[in-house]
C-alpha positions in Angstrom: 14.1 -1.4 21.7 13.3 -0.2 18.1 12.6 3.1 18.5 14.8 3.7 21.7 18.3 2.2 19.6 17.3 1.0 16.2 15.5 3.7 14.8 17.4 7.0 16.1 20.7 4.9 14.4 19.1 4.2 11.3 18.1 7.8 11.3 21.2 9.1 11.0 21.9 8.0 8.0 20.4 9.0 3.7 16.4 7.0 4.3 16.8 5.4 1.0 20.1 4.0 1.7 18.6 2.5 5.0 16.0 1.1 3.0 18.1 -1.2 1.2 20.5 -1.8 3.9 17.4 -2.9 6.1 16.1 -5.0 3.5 19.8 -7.1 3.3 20.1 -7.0 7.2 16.2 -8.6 7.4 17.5 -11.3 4.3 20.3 -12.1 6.1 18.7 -13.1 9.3 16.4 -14.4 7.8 18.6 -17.2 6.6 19.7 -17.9 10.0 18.2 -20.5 11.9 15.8 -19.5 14.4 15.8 -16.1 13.6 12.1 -16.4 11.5 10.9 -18.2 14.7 11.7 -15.3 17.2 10.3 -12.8 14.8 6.8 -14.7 14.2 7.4 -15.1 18.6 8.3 -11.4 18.8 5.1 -9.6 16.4 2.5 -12.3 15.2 -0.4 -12.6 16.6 -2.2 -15.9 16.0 -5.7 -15.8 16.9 -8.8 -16.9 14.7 -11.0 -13.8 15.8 -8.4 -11.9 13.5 -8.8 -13.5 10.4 -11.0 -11.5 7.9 -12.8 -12.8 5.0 -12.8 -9.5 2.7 -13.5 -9.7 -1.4 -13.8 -13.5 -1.4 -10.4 -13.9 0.0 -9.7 -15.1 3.6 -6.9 -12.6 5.6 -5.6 -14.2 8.6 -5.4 -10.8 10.7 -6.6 -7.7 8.7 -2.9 -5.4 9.2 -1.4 -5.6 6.3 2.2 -3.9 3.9 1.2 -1.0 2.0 2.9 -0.9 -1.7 5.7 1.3 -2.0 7.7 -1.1 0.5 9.0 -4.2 -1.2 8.2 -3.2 -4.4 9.8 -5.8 -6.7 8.7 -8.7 -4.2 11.9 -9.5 -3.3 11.0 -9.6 0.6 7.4 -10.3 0.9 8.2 -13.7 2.5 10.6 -12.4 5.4 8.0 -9.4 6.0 5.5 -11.6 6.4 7.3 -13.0 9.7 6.5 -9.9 11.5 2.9 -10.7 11.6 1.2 -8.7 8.5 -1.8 -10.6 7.6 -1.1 -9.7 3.7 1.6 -8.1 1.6 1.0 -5.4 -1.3 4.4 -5.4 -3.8 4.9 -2.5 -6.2 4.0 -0.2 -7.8 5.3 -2.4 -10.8 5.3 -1.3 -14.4 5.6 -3.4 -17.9 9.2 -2.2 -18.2 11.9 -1.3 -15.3 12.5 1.7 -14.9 14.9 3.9 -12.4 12.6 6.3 -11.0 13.2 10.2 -10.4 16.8 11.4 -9.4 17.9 11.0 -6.3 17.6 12.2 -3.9 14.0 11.7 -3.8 12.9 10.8 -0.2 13.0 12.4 2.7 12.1 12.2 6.6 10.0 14.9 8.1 11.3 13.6 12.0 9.8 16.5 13.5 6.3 15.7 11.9 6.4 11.9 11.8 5.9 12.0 8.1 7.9 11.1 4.6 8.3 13.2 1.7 8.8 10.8 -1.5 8.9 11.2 -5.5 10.2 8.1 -6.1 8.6 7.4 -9.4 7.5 3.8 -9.7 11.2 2.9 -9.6 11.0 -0.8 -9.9 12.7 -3.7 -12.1 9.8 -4.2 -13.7 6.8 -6.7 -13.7 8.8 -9.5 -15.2 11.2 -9.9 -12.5 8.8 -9.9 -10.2 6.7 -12.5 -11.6 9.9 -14.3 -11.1 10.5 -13.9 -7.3 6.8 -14.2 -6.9 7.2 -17.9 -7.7 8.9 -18.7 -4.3 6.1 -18.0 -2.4 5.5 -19.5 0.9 2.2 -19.2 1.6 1.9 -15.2 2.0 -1.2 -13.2 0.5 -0.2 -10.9 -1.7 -1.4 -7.9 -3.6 -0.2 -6.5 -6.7 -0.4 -2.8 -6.9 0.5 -1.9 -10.8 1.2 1.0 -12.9 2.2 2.9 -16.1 5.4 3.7 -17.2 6.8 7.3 -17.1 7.3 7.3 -20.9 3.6 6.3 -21.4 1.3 8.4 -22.8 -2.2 8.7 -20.4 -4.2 7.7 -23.9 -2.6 4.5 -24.0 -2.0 3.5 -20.3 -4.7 0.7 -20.2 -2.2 -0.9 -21.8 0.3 -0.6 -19.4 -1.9 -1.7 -17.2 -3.0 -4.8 -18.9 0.6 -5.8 -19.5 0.8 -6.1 -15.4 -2.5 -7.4 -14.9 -2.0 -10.4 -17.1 1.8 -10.9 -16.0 0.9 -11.2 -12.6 -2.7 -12.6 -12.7 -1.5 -16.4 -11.7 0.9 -15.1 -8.6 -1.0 -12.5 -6.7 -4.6 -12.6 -4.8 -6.1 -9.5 -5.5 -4.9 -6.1 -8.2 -4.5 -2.8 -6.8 -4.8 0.6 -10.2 -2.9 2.8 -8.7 -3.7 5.9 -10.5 -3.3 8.2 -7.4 0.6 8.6 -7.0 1.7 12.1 -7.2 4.6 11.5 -8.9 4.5 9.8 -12.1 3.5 13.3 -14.5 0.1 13.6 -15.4 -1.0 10.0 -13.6 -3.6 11.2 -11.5 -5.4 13.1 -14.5 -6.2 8.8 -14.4 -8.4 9.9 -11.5 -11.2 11.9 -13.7 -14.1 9.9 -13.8 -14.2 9.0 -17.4 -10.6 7.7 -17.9 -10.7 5.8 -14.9 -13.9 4.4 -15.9 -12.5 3.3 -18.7 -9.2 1.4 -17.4 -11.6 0.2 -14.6 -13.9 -1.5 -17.3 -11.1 -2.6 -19.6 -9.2 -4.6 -16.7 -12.8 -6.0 -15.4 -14.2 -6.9 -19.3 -10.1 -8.7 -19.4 -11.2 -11.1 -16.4 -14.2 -12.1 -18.2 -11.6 -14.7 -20.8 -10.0 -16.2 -17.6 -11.8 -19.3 -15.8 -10.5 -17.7 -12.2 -11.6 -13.9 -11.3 -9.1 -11.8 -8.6 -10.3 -9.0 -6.9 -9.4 -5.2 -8.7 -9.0 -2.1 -6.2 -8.8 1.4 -6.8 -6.0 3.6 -4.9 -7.2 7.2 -4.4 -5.4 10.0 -3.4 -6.5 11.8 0.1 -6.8 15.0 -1.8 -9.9 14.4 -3.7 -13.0 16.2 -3.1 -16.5 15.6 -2.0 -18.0 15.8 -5.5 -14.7 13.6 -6.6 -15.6 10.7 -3.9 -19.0 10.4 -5.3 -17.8 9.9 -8.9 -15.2 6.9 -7.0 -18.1 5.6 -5.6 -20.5 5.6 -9.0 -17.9 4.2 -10.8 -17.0 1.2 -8.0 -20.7 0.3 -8.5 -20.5 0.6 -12.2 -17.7 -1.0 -12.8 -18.4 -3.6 -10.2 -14.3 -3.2 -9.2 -13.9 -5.1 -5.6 -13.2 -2.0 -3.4 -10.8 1.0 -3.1 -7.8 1.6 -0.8 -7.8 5.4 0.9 -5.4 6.5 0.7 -2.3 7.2 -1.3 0.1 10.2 -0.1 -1.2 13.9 0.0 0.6 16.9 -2.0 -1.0 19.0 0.8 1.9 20.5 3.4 -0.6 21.9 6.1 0.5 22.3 9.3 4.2 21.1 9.0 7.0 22.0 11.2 10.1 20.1 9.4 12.4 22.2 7.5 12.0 20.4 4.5 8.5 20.6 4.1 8.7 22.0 1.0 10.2 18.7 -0.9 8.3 18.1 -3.7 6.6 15.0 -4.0 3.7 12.7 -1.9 3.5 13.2 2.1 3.1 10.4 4.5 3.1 9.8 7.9 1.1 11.5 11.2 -0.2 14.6 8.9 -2.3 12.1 7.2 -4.0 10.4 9.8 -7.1 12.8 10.2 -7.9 13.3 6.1 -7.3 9.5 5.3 -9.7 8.5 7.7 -12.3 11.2 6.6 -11.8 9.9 3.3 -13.1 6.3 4.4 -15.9 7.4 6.9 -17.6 9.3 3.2 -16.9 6.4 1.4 -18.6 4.0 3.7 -21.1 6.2 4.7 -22.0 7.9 1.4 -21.9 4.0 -0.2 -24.3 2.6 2.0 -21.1 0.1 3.0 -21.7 -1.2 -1.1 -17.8 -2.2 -1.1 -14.6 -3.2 1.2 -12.0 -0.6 2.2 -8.8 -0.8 2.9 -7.6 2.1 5.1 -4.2 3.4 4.7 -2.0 6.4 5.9 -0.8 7.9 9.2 -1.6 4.6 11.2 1.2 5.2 14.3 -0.7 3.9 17.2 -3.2 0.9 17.6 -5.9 3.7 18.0 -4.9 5.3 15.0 -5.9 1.3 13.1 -8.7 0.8 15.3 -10.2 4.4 13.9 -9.5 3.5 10.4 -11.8 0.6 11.1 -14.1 2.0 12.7 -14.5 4.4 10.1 -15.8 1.8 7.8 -12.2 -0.1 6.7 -12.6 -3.8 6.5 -8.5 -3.9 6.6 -5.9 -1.6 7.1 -1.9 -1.0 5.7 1.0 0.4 7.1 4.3 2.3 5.4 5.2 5.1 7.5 4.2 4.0 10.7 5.7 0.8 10.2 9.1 2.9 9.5 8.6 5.0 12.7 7.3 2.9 15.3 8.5 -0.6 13.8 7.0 -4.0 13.8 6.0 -4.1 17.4 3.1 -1.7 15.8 2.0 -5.0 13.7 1.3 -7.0 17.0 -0.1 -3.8 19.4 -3.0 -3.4 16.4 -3.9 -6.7 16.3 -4.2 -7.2 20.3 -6.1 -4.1 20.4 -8.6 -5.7 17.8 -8.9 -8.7 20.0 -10.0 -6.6 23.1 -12.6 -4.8 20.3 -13.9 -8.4 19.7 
């Protein structure tokens, strides 16, 4: 029914427009009785062979909400009636702030894919804090950031400023150094200035009684020689794992007239490099950390790769978008007959 009458509707129309008006459509019914309860019918999957005990914390199926979704947690709880086993909000930043000019995301329909420079637009880490004190049970993730404005030589403060705001209302941290389009973030990614923020956040845990797990987010488009610097400075840094991977500036093979948009690609042209990403990881690590594997997951094989690849969970964004929640419960049964 989604993609036969939803989606080529909701297509018609500007994709960050739908955004929001899907997110008030999903509120509102929400709130009406009954209507949580045929969406938990409709896409959950309840079945203890699912649930996943990964850095200490225990996931109840292992599909999760990539960040970039409900990024100012003001839907995590009505998402998670569609099954996902955990939700990521953000990217959030110590200060609001509006993000690039619109218009700033686009659909690729003939590639399956997004185009998006959004910008870490978010209302900041405050608010969210905020909304994330309603919480109904859901595990969450907090993906942080720096702001625009903030110089790379003082961004471990930025990311402090989140890490401490949110410590008491999410599970686990996500440094998201990798987005393409915040200038000069994923200079982040060299493997001394990411050591660094890596250690500062990690030597911060050490004054807190309670410790939550800290991933790094990488970008697909990191080479060999890169990978192995991620995976010295995991160890080193004794950080709980890495998500691979954020949105490629790569435009190979595209057919969609506006390929050329600037800004991170998502989607089916990611599928094959993201998974690559998480086979060297594991391999090349000796399995020394979790994964969660991320980007062009469309079908249940597309997950069940991911995994097999060496991911201990998975998110979705894009494929969420273009195949719609039934994707959620397809993965999960196609675990099951895996178990």
């Amino acid at each position: 029914m989604y993609k036969l009458l939803i989606r080529p509707i909701l297509f018609w129309f500007d994709p960050e427009k739908v955004h929001y008006f899907t997110f008030s459509l999903i509120r509102t019914l929400s709130k009406i009785p009954g209507f949580p309860s045929l969406f938990k019918s409709l896409y959950s999957v309840n079945d203890q062979r699912l649930e996943r005990e990964v850095f200490g914390l225990k996931f109840k199926n292992p599909v999760g909400l990539a960040a970039g979704f409900d990024k100012d947690a003001k839907l995590y709880n009505e998402l998670s009636n569609f099954g996902f086993g955990f939700i990521e909000i953000g990217t959030l930043t110590p200060v609001g702030q509006e993000g690039n000019p619109k218009k700033r995301l686009f659909r690729l329909k003939e590639d399956s894919a997004i185009i998006n420079r959004m910008g870490f637009n978010n209302g900041g880490v405050k608010e969210a804090v905020e909304r994330l004190k309603s919480n109904k049970g859901v595990l969450i993730g907090g993906n942080i950031g720096k702001n625009k404005i903030t110089p790379n030589e003082n961004a471990v403060d930025d990311y402090k400023i989140c890490f401490e705001a949110l410590f008491d209302y999410v599970d686990y941290f996500v440094v998201n150094v990798s987005s393409p389009n915040t200038p000069n973030l994923r200079e982040l990614q060299e493997k001394e200035p990411l050591k660094k923020l890596l250690s500062s956040l990690e030597n911060h845990q050490l004054q807190t009684i309670n410790h939550k797990p800290i991933l790094l987010k990488i970008a697909p488009d990191l080479t060999d020689s890169q990978l192995l610097d991620i995976i010295e400075i995991v160890n080193e840094t004794k950080i709980a794992g890495v998500i691979a991977t954020n949105t490629t500036l790569s435009r190979e093979g595209l057919q969609s007239e506006n390929k050329s948009e600037t800004g991170g690609l998502s989607g089916k042209p990611l599928t094959k490099r993201s998974t690559e990403v998480i086979r060297f990881l594991s391999e090349k690590s000796n399995k020394s950390f979790p994964i969660i594997g991320v980007g062009g997951i469309h079908t249940a094989q597309d997950a069940i790769e991911k995994l097999e690849a060496g991911a201990s969970l998975i998110q979705l964004y894009t494929g969420f978008i273009y195949e719609g929640p039934k994707l959620i419960r397809d993965i999960n049964k196609a675990i099951l007959k895996k178990s």
